[in-house]
N, C-alpha and C positions, 0 to 999 in steps of 0.2 A: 486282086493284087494292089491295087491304087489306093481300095483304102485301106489296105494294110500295111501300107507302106508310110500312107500318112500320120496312122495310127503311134507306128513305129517312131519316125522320125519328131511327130510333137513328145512323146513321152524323151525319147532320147532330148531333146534342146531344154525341155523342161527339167530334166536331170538336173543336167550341165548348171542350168544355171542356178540351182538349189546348190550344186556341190559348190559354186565359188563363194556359199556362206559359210560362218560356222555354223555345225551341226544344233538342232535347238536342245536346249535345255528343259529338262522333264520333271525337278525337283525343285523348294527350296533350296535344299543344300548345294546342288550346283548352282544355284544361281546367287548364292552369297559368296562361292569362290569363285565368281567368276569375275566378279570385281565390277558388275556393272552397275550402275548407282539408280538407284528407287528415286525419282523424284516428285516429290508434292506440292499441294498448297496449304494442307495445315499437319503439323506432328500428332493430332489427335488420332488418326485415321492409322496409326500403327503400333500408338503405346499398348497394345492387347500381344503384339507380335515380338519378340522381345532379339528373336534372330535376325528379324529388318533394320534393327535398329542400326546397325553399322555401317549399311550403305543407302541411308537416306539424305536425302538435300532437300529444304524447305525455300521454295520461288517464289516471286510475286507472280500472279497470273497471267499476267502478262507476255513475265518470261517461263512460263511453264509452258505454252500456250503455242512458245514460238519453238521450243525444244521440242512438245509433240511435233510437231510438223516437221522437224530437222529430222525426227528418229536417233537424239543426244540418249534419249536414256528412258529408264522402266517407267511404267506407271501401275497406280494401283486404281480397278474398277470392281463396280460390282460385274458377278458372274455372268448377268443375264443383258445387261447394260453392253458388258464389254465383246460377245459376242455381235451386238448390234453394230457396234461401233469400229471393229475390227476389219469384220468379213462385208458390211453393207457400206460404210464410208471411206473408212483411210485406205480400205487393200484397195477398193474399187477406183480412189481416188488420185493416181500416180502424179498429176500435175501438182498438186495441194501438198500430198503428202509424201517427202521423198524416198522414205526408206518402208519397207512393208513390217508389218507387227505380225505376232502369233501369241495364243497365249497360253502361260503355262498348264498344262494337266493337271497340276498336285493347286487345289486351293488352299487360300494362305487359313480362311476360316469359315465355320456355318454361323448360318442364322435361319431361325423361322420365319417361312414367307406369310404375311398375313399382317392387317394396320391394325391400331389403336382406338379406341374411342371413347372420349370423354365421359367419366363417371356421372358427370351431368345430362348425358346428351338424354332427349326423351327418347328417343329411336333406339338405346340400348339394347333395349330388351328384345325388341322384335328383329332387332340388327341379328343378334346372334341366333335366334334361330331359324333365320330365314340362312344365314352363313350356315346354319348344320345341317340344313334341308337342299344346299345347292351342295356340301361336302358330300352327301348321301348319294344323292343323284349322278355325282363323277363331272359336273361340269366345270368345274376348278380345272382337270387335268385334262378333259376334251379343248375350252378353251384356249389351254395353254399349248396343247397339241399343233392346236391350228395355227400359230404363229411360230411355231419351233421349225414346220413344215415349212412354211416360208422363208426362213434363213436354209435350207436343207442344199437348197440350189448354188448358193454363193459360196456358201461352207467348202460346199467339197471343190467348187473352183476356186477358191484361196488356195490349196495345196497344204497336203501335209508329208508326210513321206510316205511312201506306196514303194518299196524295196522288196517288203516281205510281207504286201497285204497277201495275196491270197494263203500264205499261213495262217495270219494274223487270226483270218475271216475263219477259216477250217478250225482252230482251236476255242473260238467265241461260240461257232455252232456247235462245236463238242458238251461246251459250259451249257450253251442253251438248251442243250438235247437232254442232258441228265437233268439240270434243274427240274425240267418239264415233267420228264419219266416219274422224279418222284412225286411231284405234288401231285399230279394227277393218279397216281399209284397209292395213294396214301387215301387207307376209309376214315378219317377223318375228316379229312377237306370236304366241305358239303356248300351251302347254299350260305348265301346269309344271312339268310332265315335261322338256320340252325344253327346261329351263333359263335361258330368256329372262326379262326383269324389265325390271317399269317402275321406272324410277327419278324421285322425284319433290322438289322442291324448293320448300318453300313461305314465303311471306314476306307473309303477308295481313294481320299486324297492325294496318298502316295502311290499308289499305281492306278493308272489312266486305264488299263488293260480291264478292269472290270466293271466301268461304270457305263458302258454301252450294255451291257450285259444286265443290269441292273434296271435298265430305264425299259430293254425290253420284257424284260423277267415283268415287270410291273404291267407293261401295257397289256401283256398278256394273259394275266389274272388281274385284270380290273376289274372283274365281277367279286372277286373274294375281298371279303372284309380282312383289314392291316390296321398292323400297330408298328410306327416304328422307333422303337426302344432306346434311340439316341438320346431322346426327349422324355421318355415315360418318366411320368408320376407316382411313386409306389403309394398314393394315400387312393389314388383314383378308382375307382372299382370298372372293372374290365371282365368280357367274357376270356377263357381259361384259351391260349395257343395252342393250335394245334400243329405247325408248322413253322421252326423256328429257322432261317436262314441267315446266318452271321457271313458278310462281305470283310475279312479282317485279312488281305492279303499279307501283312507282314507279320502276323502274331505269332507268339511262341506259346509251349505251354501254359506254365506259370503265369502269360498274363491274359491267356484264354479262359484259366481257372476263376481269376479276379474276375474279367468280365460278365460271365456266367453266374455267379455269385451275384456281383450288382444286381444284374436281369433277375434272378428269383426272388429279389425283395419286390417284387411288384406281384399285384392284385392276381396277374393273369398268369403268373408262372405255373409251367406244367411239364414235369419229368419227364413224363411219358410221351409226351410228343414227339415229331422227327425231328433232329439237329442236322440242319447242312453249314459244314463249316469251309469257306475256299479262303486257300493262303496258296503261296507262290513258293516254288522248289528251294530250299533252304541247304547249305553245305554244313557239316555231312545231313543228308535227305532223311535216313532211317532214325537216327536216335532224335532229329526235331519233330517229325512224324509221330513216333512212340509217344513222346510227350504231350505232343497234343492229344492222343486220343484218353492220354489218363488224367485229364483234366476231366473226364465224363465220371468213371465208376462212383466218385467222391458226391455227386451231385445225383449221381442215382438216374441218369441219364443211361441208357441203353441200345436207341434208334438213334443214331449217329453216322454219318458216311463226311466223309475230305476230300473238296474237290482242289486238287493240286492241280498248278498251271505252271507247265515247264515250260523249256528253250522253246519248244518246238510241238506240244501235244500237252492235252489235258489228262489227270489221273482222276479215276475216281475211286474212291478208296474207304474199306470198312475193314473193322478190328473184330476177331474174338475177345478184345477185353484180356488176353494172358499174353500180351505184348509178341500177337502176328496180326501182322496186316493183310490184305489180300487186295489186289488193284481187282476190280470187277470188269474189266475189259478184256484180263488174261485168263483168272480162275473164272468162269461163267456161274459155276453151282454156288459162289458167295456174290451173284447179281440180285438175288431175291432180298437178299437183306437190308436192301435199298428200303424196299415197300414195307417189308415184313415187319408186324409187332412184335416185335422180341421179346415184351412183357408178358405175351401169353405162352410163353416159354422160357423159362429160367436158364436151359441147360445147365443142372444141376446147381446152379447160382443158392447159395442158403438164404435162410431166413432166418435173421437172427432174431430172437427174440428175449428179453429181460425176465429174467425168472423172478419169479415172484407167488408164495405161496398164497394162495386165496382157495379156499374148498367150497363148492364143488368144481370149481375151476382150472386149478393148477394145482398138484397135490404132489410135494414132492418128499421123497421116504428113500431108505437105504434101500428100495429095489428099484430107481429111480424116479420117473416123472409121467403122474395121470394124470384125469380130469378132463375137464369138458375142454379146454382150450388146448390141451396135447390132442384130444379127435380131432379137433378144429383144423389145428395150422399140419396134421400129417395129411389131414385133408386137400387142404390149399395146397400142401407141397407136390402131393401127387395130381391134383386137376392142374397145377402149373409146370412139374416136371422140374422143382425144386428141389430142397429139402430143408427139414426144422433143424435150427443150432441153439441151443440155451445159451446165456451169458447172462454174469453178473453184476456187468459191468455200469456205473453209474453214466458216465458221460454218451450223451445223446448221439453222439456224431459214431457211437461203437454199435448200436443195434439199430432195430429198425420198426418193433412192437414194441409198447411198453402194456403190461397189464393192466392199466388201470388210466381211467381218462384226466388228463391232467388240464384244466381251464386256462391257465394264465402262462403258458408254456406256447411260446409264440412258432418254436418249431416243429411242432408236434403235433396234427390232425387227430382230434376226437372221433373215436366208431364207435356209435355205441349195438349192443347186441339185443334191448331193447326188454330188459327186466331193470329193476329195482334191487337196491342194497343200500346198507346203511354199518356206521359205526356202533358198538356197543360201549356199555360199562360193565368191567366183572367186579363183585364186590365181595368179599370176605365175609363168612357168619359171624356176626359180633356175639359173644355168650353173654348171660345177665349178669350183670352185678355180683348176686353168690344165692343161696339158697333159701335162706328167710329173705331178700328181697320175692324172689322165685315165690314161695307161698303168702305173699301181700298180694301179689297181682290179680287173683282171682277177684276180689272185691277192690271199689273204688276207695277214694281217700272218705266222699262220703262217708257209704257206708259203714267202714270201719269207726268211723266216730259214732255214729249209732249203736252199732255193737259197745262199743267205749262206756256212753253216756248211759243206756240199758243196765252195764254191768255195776256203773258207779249208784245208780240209784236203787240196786238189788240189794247192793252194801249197806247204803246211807238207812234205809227201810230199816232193814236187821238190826243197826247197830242205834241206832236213835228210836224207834217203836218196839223194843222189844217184849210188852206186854199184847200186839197188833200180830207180831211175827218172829213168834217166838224160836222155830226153826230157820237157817238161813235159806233165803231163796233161792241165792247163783248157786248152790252145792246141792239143792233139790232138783234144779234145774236141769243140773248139768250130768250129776249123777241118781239122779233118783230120789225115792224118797228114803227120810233120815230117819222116821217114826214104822215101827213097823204097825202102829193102831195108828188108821186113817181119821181117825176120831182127834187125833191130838190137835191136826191141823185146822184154823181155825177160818171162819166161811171168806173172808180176804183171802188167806195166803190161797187156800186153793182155786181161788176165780184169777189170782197173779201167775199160782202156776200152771194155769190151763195156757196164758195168754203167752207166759214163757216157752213153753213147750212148744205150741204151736211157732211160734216166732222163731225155736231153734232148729222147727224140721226144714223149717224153707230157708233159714241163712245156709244149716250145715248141706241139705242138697244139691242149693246153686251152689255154694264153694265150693263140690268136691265134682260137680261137671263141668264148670270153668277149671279148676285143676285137672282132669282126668284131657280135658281139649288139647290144655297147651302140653303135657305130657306127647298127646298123641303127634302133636306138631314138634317141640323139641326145646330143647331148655333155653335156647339161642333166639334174639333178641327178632321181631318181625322183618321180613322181607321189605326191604325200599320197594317201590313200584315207579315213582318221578325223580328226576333230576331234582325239584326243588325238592325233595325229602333227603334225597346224599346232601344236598346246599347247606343242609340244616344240620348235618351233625361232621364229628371232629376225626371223618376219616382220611387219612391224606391218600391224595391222587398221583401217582408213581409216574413217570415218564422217562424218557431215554434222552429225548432233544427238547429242550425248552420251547422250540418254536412252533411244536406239535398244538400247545396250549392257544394259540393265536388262532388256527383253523377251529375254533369251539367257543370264541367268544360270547358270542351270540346266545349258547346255553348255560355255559359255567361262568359264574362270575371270578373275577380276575384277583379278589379277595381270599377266595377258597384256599383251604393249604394243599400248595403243588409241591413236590419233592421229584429233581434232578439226577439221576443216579447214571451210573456206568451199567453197561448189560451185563456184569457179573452181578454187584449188589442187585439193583433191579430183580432179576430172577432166584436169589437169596430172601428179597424182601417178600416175594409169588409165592412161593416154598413156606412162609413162617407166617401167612396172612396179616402184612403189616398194612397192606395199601390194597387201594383199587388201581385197575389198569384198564384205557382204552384200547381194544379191537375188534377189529371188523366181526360182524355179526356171526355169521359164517363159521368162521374161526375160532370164534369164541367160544360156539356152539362143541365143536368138535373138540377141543381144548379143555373143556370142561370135562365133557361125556368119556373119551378115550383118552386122557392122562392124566387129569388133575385127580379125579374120582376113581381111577382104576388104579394109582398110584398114592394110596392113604400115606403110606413109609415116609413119601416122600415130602410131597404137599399134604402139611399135617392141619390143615385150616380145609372146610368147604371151603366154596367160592358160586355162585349162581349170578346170572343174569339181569342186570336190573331191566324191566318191563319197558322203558319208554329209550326209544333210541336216541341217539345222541346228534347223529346228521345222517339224512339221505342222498345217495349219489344215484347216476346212473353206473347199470356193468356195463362193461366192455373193453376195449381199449384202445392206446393209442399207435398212432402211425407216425414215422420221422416223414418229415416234409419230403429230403429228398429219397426217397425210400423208391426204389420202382415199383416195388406189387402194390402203390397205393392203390391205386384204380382197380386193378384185380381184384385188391382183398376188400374195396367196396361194394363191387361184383358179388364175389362169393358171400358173401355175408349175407346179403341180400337173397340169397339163392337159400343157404341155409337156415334160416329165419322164417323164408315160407314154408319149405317143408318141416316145420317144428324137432329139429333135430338138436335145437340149444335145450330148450325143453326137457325133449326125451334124455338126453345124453345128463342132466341134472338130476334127471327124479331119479336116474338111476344111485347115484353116491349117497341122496337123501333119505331113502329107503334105506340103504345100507345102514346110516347111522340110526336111523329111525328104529330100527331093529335091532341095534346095536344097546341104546337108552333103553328100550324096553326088556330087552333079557336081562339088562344090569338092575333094573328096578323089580324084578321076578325075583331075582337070588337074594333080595334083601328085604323080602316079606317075612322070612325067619328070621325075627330077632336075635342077637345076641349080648354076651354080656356086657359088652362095649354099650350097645345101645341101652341096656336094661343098669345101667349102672348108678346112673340118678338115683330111678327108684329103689333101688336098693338103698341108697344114702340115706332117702326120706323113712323108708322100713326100720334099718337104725336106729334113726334118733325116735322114730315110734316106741320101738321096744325099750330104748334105757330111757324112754317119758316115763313108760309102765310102771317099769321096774324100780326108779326113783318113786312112784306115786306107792306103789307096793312097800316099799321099804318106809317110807313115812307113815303110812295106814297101820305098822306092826309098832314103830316106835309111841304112835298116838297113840293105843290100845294098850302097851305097857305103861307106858307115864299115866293115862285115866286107871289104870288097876294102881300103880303107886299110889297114886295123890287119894284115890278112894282106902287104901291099906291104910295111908298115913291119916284120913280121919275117923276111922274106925279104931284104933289107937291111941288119939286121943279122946276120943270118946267113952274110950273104957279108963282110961288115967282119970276124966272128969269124974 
């Protein structure tokens, strides 16, 4: 009873005599309406603070000096200074100093603790990282431990207000209790070996209520590796968070959203990690509530719980995401979602993905949407309990796969699935020139001048020797002989016409198996095979967007003629084989085989392939940054990849067409007249050659019978 009575009686006189103060002040803002005046020794030490500015007074030191000691008015210290100076001198010191001091909760500003040192100094180098090997080790903070322990004694006998500690202390243990529950619940959090890190974010200035809470939270994962995000450097490269705890007691949605946002422009940002976020009971509670938690879905953030600190009791609080909350202290069965990876379960969450035709990949037709990458993500949907959405929608904040891996797309994580693709060129059959170009080509320019120079000197013979060769030669040669007695011919001309002969079986042979060749090929000008062979002729290259041309530098020179069109002309111009067009290999393949060639009516030009690709990429695709199932669909991928099911799921469509080219090259081994219509042209003009040669051979025959009547005629008049 004696010493409870003591007990009693000191807390009672110790009351008393706090009540005949006024109550302390816990804010800036009350203490700028309080009216009691900052006093300094120089204005430097507040131009950063722009709301002290009102109640400061600049002293000489002297009388600054003699004011601390009077207890006239405020001062400003550092944090760690003014704790020393508070609770170990002036409180302790009642004769010296006559009024007792406290100090405020809310600081007025941060800074990094840590010194400077000279660019010159030669200990630089070895300074810092002997500083990163004591950071490693924790003795920065054991250090500082050890002298924090030593003010612990005087502190709590300086007096603070104890009204409603043992509340105080039950709803701190509450905070403590789930903090703990989940990090230690969470299979992320490992060693620090295995590179995981809490990252942490704190903003306690204006409530005092969680920065106990904070300093134990710390002591008691000092084995896990931290970042904390006040300071981060988004250039720095950092292992990825797995544990993100934001201390933002007053925040609201909207500027939970922002901060969020900042933090993911740094190296270590990571969706899928747990978010604990603690703020304090806001009026009305439910619609500020709501809003905070829909600052997550946007970010793609999904393990998320709010630790709220009310009058009197802590909330611990997780959302299904369709704007219900569930406090986890009253509903039990929504406790697990503390720990729980929500990413390995969607509940029914879509996945939207960017359609985008590419075959054998994504093939979309009026019976809708195959391909290897509709098995893929119905796959992912069902092993995560998702489901697939298409969109075609361009802006990146709307889906969350894009088909195709984009490099310079800084929100956008490349996957690749680990084959090879490329761009093509489709190019138009150019026809020849016309039809006696057509029969030059079998012989060179040479040549042809041979045959030329042969004919001319067959002539000059005949017409200048005619007692040598008295028959013509190119007419024996060509048609036979003109003497029906072998005898007329005299021992030149027929050692000439051996030579001719012989010379005209091997010109007329090769010419008509280099014509019978290109027949068999087609009257249409050689197939390109390299990009420098399109470089070289006058076909223009058709586009949709000008800046297509820019991704191809590298192959096409910028000289080449490009033509700009709208997708109506563009596919007009496809149609009438004015141009070439770039696309994907693949596509092109298919494009060609199933429309362009099974559709003659329409596209009345070929079109084939040119040989040399244009640029190689990787397949695969991309992922939005804040996307949840990033990690998942790194996972799976991986999973599918092994078991060769990218593979399998490709030979399957490539067969198809493969088989598709081949039955259409089967039905066009029977010529038709279409095809056989050339040679018909060239049969033509063979026959009215004849028929002219026919008709002059009767007209020559009559005029030799005139001219011979007309001198037999006069013959007999002589």
């Amino acid at each position: 009873m004696f010493f409870l009575c003591e007990a009693y009686s000191a807390k009672l006189i110790s009351m008393f005599i706090k009540s005949l103060n006024e109550p302390h002040l816990k804010t800036i803002q009350e203490f700028v309406a309080s009216g009691i005046i900052l006093e300094l020794v120089d204005r430097k030490e507040v131009q950063l603070y722009e709301e002290l500015q009102h109640n400061v007074i600049i002293s000489a030191r002297n009388i600054y000096l003699a004011n601390v000691r009077e207890g006239r008015h405020a001062i400003l210290l550092d944090c760690g200074n003014a704790h020393h100076l508070v609770h170990d001198i002036m409180n302790s010191d009642v004769e010296e100093f006559a009024a007792r001091y406290y100090i405020l909760p809310e600081f007025v500003g941060w800074r990094m603790n840590g010194f400077s040192v000279s660019k010159y100094s030669p200990i630089g180098l070895r300074l810092g990282r002997f500083v990163g090997l004591t950071a490693q080790a924790g003795l920065w903070n054991y250090w500082n431990e050890l002298y924090l322990k030593k003010m612990d004694t005087p502190l709590f006998r300086s007096g603070s207000y104890r009204e409603t500690l043992h509340m105080v202390t039950f709803a701190q243990n509450t905070a403590i209790e789930s903090l703990v529950h989940i990090t230690t619940g969470v299979r992320k959090i490992e060693t620090p070996a295995a590179g995981h890190e809490l990252c942490i974010y704190t903003n306690t200035t204006a409530d005092p209520y969680w920065t106990s809470i904070v300093q134990y939270y710390l002591e008691r994962f000092s084995s896990y590796p931290r970042v904390f995000l006040n300071a981060i450097q988004p250039e720095i490269q950092r292992h990825r968070c797995s544990l993100y705890v934001l201390i933002v007691p007053n925040i609201e949605g909207l500027e939970l959203y922002k901060l969020l946002t900042r933090v993911s422009s740094g190296t270590n940002w990571n969706q899928a990690a747990h978010f604990i976020v603690t703020i304090n009971e806001r009026s009305p509670p439910l619609g500020k509530l709501l809003n905070v938690f829909r600052a997550f879905p946007p970010l793609g953030i999904r393990n998320a719980c709010v630790l709220r600190h009310g009058k009197r009791k802590l909330e611990t609080i997780v959302s299904d995401y369709r704007d219900h909350v569930f406090d986890t202290d009253v509903s039990i069965r929504h406790r697990a979602l503390l720990t729980q990876d929500r990413n390995r379960h969607l509940d029914g969450h879509p996945v939207i993905v960017k359609s985008r035709f590419a075959f054998s990949y994504l093939i979309i037709n009026n019976r809708g949407v195959d391909g290897v990458y509709n098995w893929f993500f119905y796959e992912f949907a069902a092993y995560t309990n998702g489901r697939v959405q298409y969109t075609k929608q361009q802006n990146a904040t709307r889906y969350e796969v894009a088909l195709k891996i984009y490099v310079n797309e800084t929100r956008i994580k490349p996957l690749s699935i680990g084959s090879f693709s490329g761009d093509c060129m489709v190019l138009p059959e150019i026809s020849k020139k016309g039809l006696f170009y057509f029969l030059l080509i079998p012989f060179s320019r040479a040549t042809w001048i041979l045959c030329g120079t042969l004919t001319a000197l067959a002539l000059v013979l005949s017409w200048k020797l005619p007692q040598h060769f008295p028959n013509s030669l190119l007419l024996t040669v060509l048609f036979g002989d003109q003497e029906s007695d072998p005898q007329h011919y005299t021992t030149t001309e027929r050692r000439l016409l051996i030579i001719g002969n012989v010379l005209l079986f091997f010109f007329t042979e090769a010419y008509w198996a280099t014509l019978h060749s290109l027949f068999i090929d087609s009257l249409n000008e050689p197939h390109l095979r390299t990009v420098e062979q399109f470089l070289q002729t006058t076909i223009p290259l058709d586009v949709i967007h000008a800046d297509v041309f820019s991704n191809y530098q590298q192959h096409l020179r910028s000289d080449h003629l490009l033509t700009v069109s709208d997708p109506e002309q563009h596919i007009q111009n496809i149609q009438n084989g004015r141009c070439a067009f770039l696309l994907s290999c693949n596509n092109a393949r298919l494009l060609l085989h199933k429309l362009m060639h099974a559709n003659r009516h329409v596209y009345r030009t070929r079109y084939y392939i040119l040989e040399q690709q244009i640029s190689k990429h990787l397949d695969g695709f991309s992922v939005y940054k804040y996307s949840p199932t990033a990690d998942q669909l790194l996972h799976f991928t991986g999973i599918v990849q092994q078991s060769g099911l990218i593979n399998y799921w490709r030979s399957i469509y490539v067969s198809q067409l493969d088989g598709f080219v081949k039955r259409t090259f089967v039905l066009q081994e029977t010529l038709g007249w279409d095809d056989l219509v050339s040679l018909q042209y060239l049969l033509l003009i063979g026959y009215s050659s004849a028929l002219l040669v026919f008709v002059f051979e009767l007209l020559a025959v009559k005029l030799y019978r005139w001219i011979n009547v007309k001198k037999a005629y006069r013959a007999n008049l002589h």
